[in-house]
N, C-alpha and C positions, 0 to 999 in steps of 0.2 A: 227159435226165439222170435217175440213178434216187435216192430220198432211201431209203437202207437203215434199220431198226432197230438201234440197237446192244447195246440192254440186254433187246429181246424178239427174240431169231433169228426165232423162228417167224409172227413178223408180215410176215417177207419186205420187200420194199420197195414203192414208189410211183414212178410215173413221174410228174415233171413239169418242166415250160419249164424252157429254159436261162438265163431271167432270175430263175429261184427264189432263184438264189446268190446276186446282189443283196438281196433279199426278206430271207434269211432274218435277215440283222441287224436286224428287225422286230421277230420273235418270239425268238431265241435269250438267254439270260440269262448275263449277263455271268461268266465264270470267277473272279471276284475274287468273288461274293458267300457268303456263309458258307454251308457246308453245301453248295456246288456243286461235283459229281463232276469227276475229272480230267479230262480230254476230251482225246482226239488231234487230229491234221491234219484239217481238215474234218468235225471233229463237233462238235454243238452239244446243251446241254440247253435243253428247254422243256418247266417242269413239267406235270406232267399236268392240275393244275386250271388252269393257263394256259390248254392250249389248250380244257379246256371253259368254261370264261368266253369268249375270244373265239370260238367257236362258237358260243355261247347266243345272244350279244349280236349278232353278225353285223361285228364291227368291232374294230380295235385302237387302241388310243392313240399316237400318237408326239410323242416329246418335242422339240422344238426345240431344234437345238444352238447356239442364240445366247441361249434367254433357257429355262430348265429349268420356269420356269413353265408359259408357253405348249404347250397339249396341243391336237394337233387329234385329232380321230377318222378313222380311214379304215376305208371298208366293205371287207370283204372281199372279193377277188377269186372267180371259181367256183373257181379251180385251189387257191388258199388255203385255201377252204371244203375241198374234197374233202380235202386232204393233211391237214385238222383234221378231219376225219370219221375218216381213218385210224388217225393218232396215237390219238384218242378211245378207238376199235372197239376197237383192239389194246393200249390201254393201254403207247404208246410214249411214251419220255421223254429218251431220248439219239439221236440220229439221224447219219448219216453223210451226206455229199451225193457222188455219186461221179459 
């Protein structure tokens, strides 16, 4: 599956796994939150300093849907890391998944 650019054309796209689409409710930032662009069918924003924090750090947080407290950390996958290399490089911040 390819994860295109949608707000840098010129970044072209990335290939990776057909379980990314699962994955990306990980990183993607909810459409309700203020100040977050309108997004089509299978597009997602993930601000830019998003993914250089979980890039630095090697890890993202995920929330618990039973208790909003509870955060575990998860390490990055290589496929994760690389597609947050990309985003970074190209300074992408809306993405397609096609």
């Amino acid at each position: 599956m390819q994860v295109i650019s949608i707000d840098r054309p010129d970044a072209g796209s990335i290939e990776m796994p057909e379980r990314f689409r699962k994955e990306i409710v990980y990183f993607m930032t909810p459409p309700d939150v203020p100040g977050a662009p309108v997004c089509g069918k299978n597009q997602y924003w993930i601000p830019l300093a998003n993914a250089q924090e979980w890039l630095e750090d090697g890890v993202f947080s995920l929330v618990s849907p039973l208790d909003a407290e509870s955060k575990a950390e998860i390490e990055l996958t290589e496929d994760q890391e690389r597609w947050l290399e990309w985003m970074v490089k190209n300074q992408v911040s809306i993405i397609e998944i096609a």
